[in-house]
Structures are given as structure tokens and as C-alpha cells.
KEMI-445579 format. One record per atom (N, C-alpha, C): residue in one letter; z negated, x negated, y negated. Coordinates in steps of 0.2 Angstrom, whole numbers, plus 5000, padded with zeros to 4 digits. Atoms other than C-alpha are relative to their C-alpha. Layout:
AZXY/...
This chain:
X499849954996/X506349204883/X499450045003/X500449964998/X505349344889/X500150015008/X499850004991/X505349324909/X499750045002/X500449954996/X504349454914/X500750064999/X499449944999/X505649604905/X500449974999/X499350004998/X507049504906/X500350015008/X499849994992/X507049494925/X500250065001/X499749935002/X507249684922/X500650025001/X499349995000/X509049664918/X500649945005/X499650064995/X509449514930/X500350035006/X499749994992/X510549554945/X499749975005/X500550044996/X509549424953/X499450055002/X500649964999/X508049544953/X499950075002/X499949935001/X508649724947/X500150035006/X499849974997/X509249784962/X499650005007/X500450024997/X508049724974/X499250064997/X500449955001/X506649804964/X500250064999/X499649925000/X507649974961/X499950025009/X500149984994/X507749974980/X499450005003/X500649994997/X505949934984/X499750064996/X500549965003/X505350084970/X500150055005/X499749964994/X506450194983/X499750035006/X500549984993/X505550154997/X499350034999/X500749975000/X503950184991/X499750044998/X499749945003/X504450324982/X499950055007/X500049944994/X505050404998/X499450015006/X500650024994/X503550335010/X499550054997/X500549955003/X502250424999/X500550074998/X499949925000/X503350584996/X500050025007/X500149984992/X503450605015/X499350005003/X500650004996/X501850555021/X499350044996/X500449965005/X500850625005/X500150105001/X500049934998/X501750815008/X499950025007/X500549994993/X501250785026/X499550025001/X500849975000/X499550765025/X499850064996/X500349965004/X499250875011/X500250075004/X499749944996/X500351025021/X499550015006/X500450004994/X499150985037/X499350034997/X500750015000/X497650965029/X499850084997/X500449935003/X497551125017/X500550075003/X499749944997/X498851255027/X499950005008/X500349994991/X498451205046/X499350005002/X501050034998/X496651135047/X499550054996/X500749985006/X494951225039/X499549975002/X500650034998/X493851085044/X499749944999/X500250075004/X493050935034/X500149935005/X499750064995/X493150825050/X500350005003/X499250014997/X494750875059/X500549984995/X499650035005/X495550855042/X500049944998/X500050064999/X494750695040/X500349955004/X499550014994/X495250645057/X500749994999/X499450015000/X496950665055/X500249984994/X500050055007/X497050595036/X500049935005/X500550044997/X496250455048/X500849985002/X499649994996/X497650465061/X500749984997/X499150035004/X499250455049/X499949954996/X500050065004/X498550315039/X500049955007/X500050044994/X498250225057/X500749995002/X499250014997/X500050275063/X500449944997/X499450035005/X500850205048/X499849935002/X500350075000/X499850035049/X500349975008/X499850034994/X500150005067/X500549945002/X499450035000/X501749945068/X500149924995/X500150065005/X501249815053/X499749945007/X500550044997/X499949745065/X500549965008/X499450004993/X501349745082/X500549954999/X499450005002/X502849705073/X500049934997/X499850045006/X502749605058/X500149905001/X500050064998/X502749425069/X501049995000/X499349985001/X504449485072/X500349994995/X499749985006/X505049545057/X499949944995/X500050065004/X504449375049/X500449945002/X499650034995/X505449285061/X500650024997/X499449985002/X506949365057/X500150004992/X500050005008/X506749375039/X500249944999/X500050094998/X506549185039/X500849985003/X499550044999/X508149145048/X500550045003/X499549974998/X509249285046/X500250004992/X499949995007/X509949345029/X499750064998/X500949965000/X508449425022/X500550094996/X499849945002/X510049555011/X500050035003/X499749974994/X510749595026/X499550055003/X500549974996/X509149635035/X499850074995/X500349945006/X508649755019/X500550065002/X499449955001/X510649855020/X499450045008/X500449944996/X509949895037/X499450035004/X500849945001/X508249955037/X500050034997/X499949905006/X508850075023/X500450025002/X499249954996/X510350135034/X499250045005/X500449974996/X508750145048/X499750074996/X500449955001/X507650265036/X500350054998/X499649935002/X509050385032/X500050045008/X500149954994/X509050435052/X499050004999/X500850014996/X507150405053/X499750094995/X500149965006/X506950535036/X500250065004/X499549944997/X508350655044/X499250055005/X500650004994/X506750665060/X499550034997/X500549965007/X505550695045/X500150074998/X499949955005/X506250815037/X500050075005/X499949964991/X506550925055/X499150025000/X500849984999/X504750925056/X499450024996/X500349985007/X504150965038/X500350075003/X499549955001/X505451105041/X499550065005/X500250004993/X504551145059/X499550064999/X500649985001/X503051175052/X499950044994/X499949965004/X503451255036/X500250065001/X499849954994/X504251385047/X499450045004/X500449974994/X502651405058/X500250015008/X499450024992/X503751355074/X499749945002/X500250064996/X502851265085/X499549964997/X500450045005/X501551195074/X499749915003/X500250054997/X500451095084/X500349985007/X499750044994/X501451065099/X500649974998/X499550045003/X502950995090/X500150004995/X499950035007/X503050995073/X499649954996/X500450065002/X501450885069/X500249945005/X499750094998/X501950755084/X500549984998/X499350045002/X503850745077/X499649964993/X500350035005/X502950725060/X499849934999/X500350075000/X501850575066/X500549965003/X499650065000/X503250495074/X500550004997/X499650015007/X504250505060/X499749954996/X500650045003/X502850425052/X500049935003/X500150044995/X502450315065/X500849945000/X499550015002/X504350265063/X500249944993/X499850035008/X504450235044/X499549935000/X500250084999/X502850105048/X500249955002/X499650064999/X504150005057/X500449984997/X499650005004/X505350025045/X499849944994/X500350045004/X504249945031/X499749945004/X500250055000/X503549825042/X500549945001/X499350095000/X505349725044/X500250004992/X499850015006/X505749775025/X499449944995/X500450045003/X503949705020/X500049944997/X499950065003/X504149535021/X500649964994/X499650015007/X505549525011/X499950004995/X499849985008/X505249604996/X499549954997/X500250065005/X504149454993/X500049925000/X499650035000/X504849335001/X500649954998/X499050035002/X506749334993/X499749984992/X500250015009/X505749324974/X500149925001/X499650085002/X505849114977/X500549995000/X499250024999/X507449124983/X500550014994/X499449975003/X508249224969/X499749984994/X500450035007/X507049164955/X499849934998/X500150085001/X506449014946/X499050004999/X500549984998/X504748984951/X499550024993/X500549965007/X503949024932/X500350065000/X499849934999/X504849174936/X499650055004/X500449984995/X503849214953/X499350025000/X500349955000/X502349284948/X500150074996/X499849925003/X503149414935/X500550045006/X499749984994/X504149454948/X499750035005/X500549984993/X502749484960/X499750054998/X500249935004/X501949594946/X500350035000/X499349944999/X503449694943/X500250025006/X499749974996/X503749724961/X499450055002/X500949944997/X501649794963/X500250034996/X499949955007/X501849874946/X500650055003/X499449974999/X503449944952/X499950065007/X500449974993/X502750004971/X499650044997/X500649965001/X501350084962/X500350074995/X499849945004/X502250194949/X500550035004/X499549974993/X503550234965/X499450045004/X500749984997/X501850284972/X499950064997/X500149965004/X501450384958/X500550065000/X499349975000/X503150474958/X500050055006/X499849964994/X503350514975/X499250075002/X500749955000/X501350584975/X500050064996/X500249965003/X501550684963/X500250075001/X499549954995/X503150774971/X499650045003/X500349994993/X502150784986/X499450064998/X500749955001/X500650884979/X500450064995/X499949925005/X501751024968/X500850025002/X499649984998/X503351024975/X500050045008/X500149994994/X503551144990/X500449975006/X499950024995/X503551085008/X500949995002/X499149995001/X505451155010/X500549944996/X499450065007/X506051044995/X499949935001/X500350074997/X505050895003/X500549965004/X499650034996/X506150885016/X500549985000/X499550025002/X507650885009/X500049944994/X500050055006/X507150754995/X500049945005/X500350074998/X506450615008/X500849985002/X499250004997/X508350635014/X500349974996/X499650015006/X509150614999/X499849944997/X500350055002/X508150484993/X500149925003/X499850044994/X508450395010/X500649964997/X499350035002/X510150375005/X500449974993/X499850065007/X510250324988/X499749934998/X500450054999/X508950194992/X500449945004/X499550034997/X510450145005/X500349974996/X499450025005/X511750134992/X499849954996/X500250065006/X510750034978/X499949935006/X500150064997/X510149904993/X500649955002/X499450055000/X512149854995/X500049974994/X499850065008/X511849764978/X499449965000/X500550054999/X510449644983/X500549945003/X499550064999/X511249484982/X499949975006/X499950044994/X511549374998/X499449954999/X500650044999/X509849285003/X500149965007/X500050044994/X510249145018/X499549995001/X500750024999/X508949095027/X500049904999/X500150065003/X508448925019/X499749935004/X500250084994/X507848795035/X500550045006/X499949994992/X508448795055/X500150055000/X499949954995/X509148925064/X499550005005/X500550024992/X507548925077/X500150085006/X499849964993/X507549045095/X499350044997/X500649964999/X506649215092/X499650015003/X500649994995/X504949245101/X499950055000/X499949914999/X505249435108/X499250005003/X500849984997/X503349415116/X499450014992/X500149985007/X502649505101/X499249985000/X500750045004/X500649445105/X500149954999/X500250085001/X500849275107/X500349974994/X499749985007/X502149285091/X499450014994/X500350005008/X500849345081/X499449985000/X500550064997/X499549225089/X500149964998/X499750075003/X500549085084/X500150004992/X499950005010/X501049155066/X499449994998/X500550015006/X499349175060/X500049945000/X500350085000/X498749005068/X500249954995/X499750065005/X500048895059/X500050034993/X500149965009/X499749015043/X499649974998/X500450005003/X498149005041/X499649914999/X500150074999/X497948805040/X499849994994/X500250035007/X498148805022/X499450064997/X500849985002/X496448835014/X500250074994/X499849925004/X497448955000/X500250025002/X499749944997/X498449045009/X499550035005/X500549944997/X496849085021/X499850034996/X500549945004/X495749155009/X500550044996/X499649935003/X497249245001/X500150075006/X499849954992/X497749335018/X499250035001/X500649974999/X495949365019/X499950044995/X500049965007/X495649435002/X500350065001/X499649935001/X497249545002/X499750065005/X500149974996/X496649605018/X499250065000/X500749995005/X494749655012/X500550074995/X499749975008/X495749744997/X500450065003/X499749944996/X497049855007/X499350035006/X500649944996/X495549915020/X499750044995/X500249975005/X494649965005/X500550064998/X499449945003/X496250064999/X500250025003/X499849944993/X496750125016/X499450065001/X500549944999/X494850205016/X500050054994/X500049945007/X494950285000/X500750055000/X499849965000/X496350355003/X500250065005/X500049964996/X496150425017/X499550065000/X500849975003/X494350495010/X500550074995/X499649965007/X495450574995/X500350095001/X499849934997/X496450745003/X499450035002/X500349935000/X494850815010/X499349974998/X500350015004/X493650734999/X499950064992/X499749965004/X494650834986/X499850085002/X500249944997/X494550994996/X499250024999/X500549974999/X492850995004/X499350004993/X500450025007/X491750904989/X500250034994/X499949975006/X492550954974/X500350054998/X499749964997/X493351084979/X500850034997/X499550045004/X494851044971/X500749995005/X499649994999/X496651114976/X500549935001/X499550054997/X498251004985/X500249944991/X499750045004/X498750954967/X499549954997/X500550055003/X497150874963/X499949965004/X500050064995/X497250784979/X500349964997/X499450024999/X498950734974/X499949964991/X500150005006/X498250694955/X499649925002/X500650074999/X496850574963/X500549945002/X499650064997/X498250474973/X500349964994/X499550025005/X499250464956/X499649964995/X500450055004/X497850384944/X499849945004/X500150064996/X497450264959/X500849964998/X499450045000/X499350224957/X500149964993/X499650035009/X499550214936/X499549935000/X500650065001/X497650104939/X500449945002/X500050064996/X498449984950/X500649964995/X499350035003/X500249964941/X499849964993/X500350035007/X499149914923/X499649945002/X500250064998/X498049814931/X500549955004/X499450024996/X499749714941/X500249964995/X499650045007/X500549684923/X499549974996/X500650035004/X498849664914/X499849915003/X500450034998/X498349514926/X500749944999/X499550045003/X500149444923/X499949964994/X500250005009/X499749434904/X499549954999/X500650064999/X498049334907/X500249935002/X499850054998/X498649224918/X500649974997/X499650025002/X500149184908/X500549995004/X499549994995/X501249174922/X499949945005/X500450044993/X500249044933/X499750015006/X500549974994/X499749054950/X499149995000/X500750014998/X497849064951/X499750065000/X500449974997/X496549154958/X499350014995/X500650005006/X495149124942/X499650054998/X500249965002/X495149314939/X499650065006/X500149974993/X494849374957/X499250035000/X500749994996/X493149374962/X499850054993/X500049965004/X492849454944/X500350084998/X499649945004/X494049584944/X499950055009/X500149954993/X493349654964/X499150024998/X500549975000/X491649644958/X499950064994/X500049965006/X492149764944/X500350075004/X499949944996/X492949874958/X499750035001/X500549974996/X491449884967/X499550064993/X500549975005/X490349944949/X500550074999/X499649945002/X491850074947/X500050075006/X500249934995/X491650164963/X499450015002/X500649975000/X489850154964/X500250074994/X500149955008/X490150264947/X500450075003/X499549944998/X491350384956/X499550025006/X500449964995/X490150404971/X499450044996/X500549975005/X488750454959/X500150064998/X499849955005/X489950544949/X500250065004/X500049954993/X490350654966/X499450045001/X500549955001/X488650684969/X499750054995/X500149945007/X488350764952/X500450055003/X499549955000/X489850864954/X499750065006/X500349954994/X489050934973/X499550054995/X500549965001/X487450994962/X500450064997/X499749925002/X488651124954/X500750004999/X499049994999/X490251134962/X500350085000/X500049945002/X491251274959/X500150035007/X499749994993/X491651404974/X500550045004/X499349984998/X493251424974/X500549955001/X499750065001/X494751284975/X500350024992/X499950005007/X495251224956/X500549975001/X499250005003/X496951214951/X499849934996/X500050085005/X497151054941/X499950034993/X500249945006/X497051164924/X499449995000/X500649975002/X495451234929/X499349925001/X500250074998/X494951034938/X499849964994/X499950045006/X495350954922/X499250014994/X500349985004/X494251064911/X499249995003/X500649974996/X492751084925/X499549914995/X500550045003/X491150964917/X500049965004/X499950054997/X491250784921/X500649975005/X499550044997/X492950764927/X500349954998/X499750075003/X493550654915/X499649935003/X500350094997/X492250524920/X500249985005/X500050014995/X492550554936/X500849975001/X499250015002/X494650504933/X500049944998/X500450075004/X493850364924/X500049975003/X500450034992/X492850304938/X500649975004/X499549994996/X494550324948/X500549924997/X499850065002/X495550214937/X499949944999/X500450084999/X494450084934/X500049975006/X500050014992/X494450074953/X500749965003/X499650045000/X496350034953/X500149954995/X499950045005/X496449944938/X499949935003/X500550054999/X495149814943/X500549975007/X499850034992/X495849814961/X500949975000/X499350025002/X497749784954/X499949944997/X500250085002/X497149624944/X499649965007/X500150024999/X496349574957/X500649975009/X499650004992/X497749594972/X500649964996/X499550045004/X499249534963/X500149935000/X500250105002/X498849344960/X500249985007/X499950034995/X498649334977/X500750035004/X499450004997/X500149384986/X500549954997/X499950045001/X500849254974/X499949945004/X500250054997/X500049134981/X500449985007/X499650004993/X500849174999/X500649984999/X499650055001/X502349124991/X500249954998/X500150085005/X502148974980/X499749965004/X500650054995/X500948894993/X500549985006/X499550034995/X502248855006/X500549995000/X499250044999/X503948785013/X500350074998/X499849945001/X505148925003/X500250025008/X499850004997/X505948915021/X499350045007/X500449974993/X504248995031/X499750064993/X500349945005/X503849125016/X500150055004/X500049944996/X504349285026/X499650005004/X500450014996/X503449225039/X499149994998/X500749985005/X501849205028/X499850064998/X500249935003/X501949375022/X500050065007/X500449954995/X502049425039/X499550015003/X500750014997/X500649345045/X499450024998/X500650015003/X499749385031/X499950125001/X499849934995/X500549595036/X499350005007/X500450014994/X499649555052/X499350025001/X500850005003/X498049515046/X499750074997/X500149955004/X498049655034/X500050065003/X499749914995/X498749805047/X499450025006/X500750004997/X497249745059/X499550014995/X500649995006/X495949765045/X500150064997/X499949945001/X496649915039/X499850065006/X500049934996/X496850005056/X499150005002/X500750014999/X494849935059/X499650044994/X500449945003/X494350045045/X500250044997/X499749954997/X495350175047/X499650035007/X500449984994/X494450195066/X499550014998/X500549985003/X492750185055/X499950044997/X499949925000/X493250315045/X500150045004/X499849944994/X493850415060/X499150025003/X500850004997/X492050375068/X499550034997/X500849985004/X490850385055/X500150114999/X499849895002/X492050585050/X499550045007/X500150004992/X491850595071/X498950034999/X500750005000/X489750565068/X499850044995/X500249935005/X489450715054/X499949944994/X500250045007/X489350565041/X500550034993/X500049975005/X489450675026/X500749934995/X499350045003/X491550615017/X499849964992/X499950035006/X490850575000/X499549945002/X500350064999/X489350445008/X500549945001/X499550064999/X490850355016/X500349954995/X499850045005/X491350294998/X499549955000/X500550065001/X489750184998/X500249955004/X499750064995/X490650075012/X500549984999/X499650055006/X492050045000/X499749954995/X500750065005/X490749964986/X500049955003/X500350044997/X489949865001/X500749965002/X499650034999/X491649795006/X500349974994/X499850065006/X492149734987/X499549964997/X500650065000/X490549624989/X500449965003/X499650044998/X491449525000/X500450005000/X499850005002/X492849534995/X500249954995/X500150025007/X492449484977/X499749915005/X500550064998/X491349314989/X500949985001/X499450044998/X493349274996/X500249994993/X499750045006/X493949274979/X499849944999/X500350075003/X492849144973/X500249945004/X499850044994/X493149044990/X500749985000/X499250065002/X494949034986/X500250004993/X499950035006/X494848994967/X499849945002/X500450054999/X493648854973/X500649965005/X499350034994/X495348814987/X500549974995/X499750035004/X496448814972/X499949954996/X500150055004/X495448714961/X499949915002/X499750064992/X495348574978/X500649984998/X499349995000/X497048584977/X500449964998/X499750015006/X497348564961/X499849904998/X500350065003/X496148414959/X500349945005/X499650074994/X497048314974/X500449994998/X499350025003/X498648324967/X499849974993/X500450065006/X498048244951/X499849955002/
């Protein structure tokens, strides 16, 4: 049997992943026609633009870092379908709030005094959306699978995110703002409807009493989390791996602009190779590993991240000695001298980064009792939403202190040095592990 594209057609699976391409689909066409309408129709300013690029990647995360103690809690010991039906009823009002403030501002009706704040907390919004939905969507993959099934699964649902990523972005950078807002809507609600066909998930141990004090909740998730030696350095690692990718993408819209001088669709083009790199590298690392959980490939596949955006910084700098001066269409982007490499550079950057994030997320659910997985993946949210909104604020800072948006790339590179050191750190956990049980 073929268990990676048979899970494709499983009721077990299909409709669960259909409902998460949705969200991610709609999250990146909202938040991508967002920023892009801000950055190149409202702002003309390399650091205000950055700043708020800054800002709406911060919003979104928050609510991970707040919430997800919660949201793991309940996932855990509620019915993880249930919980799904209404978090996708949530984003159809949450979207309706979006869509008002796309319009707002489209309009030129109150731009900055209310149409960008409904906007962020629209946004603001949708990050707590995802951060009840998150834990689930990795989660319910023990519950509803057989565990030689749970790493294809786990590739398929990244692989899956990421070309929903690509989808929504692509929208977002050529479709008009107008049309924007009406899609995330519609989108909202077909995303409701497929979600009433995700099979019934009970929750699998005790019924235990919610802890509504959301520090001390996510004080106590980490601590009992992070005891197992793999599951800490995975939570660590992921968390390394999304900072990295929360900075790049925030670098990207007026990276695109000011440096390369390279119109909204190219922005919208950069976000969409990040996504195809990531979805090949997701499947690709499935393929190697044959469908085992280990981490063997990790440290190799971030030190290869780092060699690929060194390549892309370089390949920026060239590009400054003779940029063109005017903004390039994607047509004229494509043809300009050295953009292929530069797209290159790009891919390889997710590629590598997709082989090397995958495995681990794995792990967070193979490594423990199936009955505290949600809660693992919140704790592991946690970690990763603190770590993200931390360099998020250094980007904000370094944009704040005149630090030149293409140098910032260098403090990607220096982050997949360590990074790549945690990989090894939990290959050598699994191989522990491995050798005890033997």
C-alpha cells in the first residue's frame, strides 16, 4: 500500500486536511493583501513599511504565545472535531470584520484612524483563531491514523499549508483589494462546511478541570513538556526554524520594494517560492526517511538553509550595484539579470527549511501519551510564538535603528547555525532513546 497518497482518499484524513488547506489558504490571502495594500498604496517609507510588516507578523503570533496553554487544554479533553466545527464558524464572523476593513481602506475612508486598526484586529483576531485550531491539526493525526501512517500525514498536512500558502499569496499580490475581501468571506465558509466532515475525535485520557489563569497554564505546559529530552530539542528547533521564517517574511514586502525594486506581485511571488520550497522539501524528507520518525536529516538540512540565504544576501547585494529605477512588474523582474539565481537562492532556502521542520513536529506527536499530544503541540505553539514575536521586535528595532532591510538577512543565516547545533542535539536524544529501549 501506498500510505502517504492513499491517506488522500481516507475519510480518516481527507477532510481534515481539505479543511486545514482552507485556513491557510484564507489566513495568507487576508493578511498577505493586507500588508501588501499598506505597504505599497498607504506608506512610502522603507522603515514605517518595515515596522508595520513587523507589527502584523507580531499581532498574528501573539495570541499563539497567550492562548495556546488554553487551547491545548481543551483540545486534550474536549472533542478535538467539535472544537474545529467551531473555530471555522468563528472565522466566518472574524473574516466578515476583515473584509469591512479591506473595503475601508480601499475606499480611502478613514484610512489610518480606522480601517488599519479594524484590519489588525481582524488579524489580531484570526491569530486566535489558529491558535485553538493549531493544536489539533496535529494532534487528531494519532487519533485517526495508524502510527506508520503519522509521519505522511504530518508531511501532507506541511506540504499541504504550504501550497495553501502559495494559493492564497498569490491571490493576494494580483487580485484587487476589493475582490480580497470578498474571497476571505467566502472562503471562511466553505472552510465551515468541509470542517462538518471531520470525523468525531474524543478526547483519549480523564476529563481534568480547565486552568483559566493563562500565565501560570502556560508555565506549567511548557515545564511538564519539556522533560522529554526529544520533545525539548524539537520545540526548540521548530522554534529557531519559524523565527527564522517569521523574519524573512517580514523582510520580504519591502525588501522587494525598496532593494529590488520589484512591484506588489513580486513581493507576492517571493512569498509563493518560499511556499512551493517548503511543500517539496515536506514530501522530499518523507521519502528519505521512509516514514520513520528521526531527526538524522536535520542539522544537515538547516546548515544547508543557512549556505542558501547567505547566497540570496549576496545575490541582493549584486542586484543594489544595478538596480533598475523604476518598480518591475514580474515580466520585466523575471527577465532583469540575475533573478533566476536569486529565486534559486529563495527555494533552496525553503526547501532545505521544509526537510528540516517536518520530522520534527512528528516527533511532538509520537514522543508522548496520545492523550497529552494537543497539549504538546501547544506548548511547543508557546515556545515558538515567544521566539517568533522576539524576532519580530528585532526586526522592528534593528528597521527602528536605520539597519539597512537587506543586512538583516545576515541574522537569518547566523540563526540557522544554531538551529542546525539543536538538530544534532536531538538526533543524538533520539539515538539515546533509541539505544535504551534496546
Amino acid at each position: 500500500m501506498n500510505t502517504s497518497t492513499d491517506l488522500l482518499r481516507s475519510k480518516r484524513f481527507l477532510p481534515l486536511f481539505v479543511t486545514q488547506l482552507f485556513n491557510a489558504f484564507n489566513d495568507n490571502l487576508y493578511k498577505t493583501a493586507m500588508v501588501l495594500f499598506v505597504v505599497y498604496q498607504v506608506y512610502n517609507d522603507e522603515s514605517t513599511e518595515a515596522a508595520f510588516s513587523a507589527l502584523a507578523s507580531g499581532l498574528f503570533i501573539l495570541p499563539f504565545f497567550i492562548l495556546s496553554a488554553l487551547a491545548g487544554q481543551l483540545a486534550d479533553m474536549r472533542d478535538k472535531a467539535r472544537i474545529i466545527r467551531i473555530v471555522k464558524f468563528c472565522e466566518i464572523l472574524i473574516m466578515f470584520v476583515g473584509a469591512v476593513g479591506l473595503t475601508l481602506a480601499w475606499k480611502g475612508i478613514a484610512v489610518d484612524t480606522f480601517a488599519i486598526p479594524l484590519l489588525l484586529v481582524a488579524l489580531f483576531a484570526m491569530g486566535v483563531h489558529s491558535t485553538f485550531f493549531g493544536p489539533i491539526k496535529y494532534a487528531i493525526l494519532p487519533q485517526h491514523l495508524r502510527r506508520e501512517e503519522v509521519l505522511a500525514g504530518t508531511g501532507w498536512v506541511e506540504a499541504g499549508t504550504y501550497v495553501a500558502i502559495l494559493a492564497g499569496t498569490i491571490l493576494a499580490g494580483w487580485i484587487p483589494v476589493e475582490v480580497a475581501a470578498v474571497g476571505i468571506v467566502v472562503t471562511a465558509v466553505i472552510g465551515w462546511l468541509v470542517s462538518l466532515k471531520v470525523p468525531a475525535a474524543p478526547p483519549q485520557g480523564q476529563p481534568e478541570k480547565l486552568d483559566w489563569h493563562i500565565l501560570r497554564a502556560s508555565v506549567r505546559l511548557v515545564r511538564d513538556t519539556m522533560h522529554n529530552a526529544e520533545v525539548y530539542y524539537a520545540i526548540l528547533a521548530i522554534s529557531f526554524f519559524w523565527t527564522i521564517g517569521a523574519v524573512l517574511f517580514i523582510q520580504f514586502p519591502p525588501l522587494a520594494k525598496n532593494v529590488l525594486m520589484a512591484s506588489k506581485e513580486v513581493a507576492s511571488l517571493f512569498l509563493v517560492v518560499f511556499s512551493i520550497g517548503v511543500a517539496i522539501g515536506s514530501v522530499a524528507v518523507n521519502r528519505l526517511l521512509k516514514g520513520s520518525v528521526s531527526a538524522r536529516y536535520a542539522a544537515r538540512s538547516v546548515l544547508m538553509m543557512a549556505v542558501f540565504v547567505l547566497a540570496f544576501y549576496f545575490v541582493c547585494k549584486l542586484w543594489q550595484a544595478d538596480a533598475p529605477t523604476e518598480l518591475l512588474g514580474v515580466a520585466d523582474f523575471v527577465s532583469w539579470p540575475m533573478a533566476a539565481v536569486l529565486l534559486l537562492c529563495l527555494l533552496g532556502v525553503a526547501i532545505a527549511g521544509g526537510m528540516f521542520v517536518v520530522p520534527l513536529y512528528a516527533f511532538l506527536t509520537t514522543r508522548v501519551a496520545p492523550e497529552k499530544a494537543s497539549r504538546t503541540i501547544a506548548a511547543n505553539n508557546i515556545v515558538n510564538s515567544g521566539a517568533m514575536v522576539i524576532g519580530s521586535l528585532l526586526a522592528t528595532a534593528l528597521s527602528a535603528a536605520g539597519v539597512p532591510i537587506v543586512e538583516q538577512v545576515l541574522m537569518c543565516a547566523a540563526m540557522c547555525l544554531f538551529s542546525a547545533w539543536l538538530g544534532d542535539r536531538l538526533h543524538r536524544a533520539e539515538s539515546n532513546a533509541a539505544a535504551q529501549v534496546a
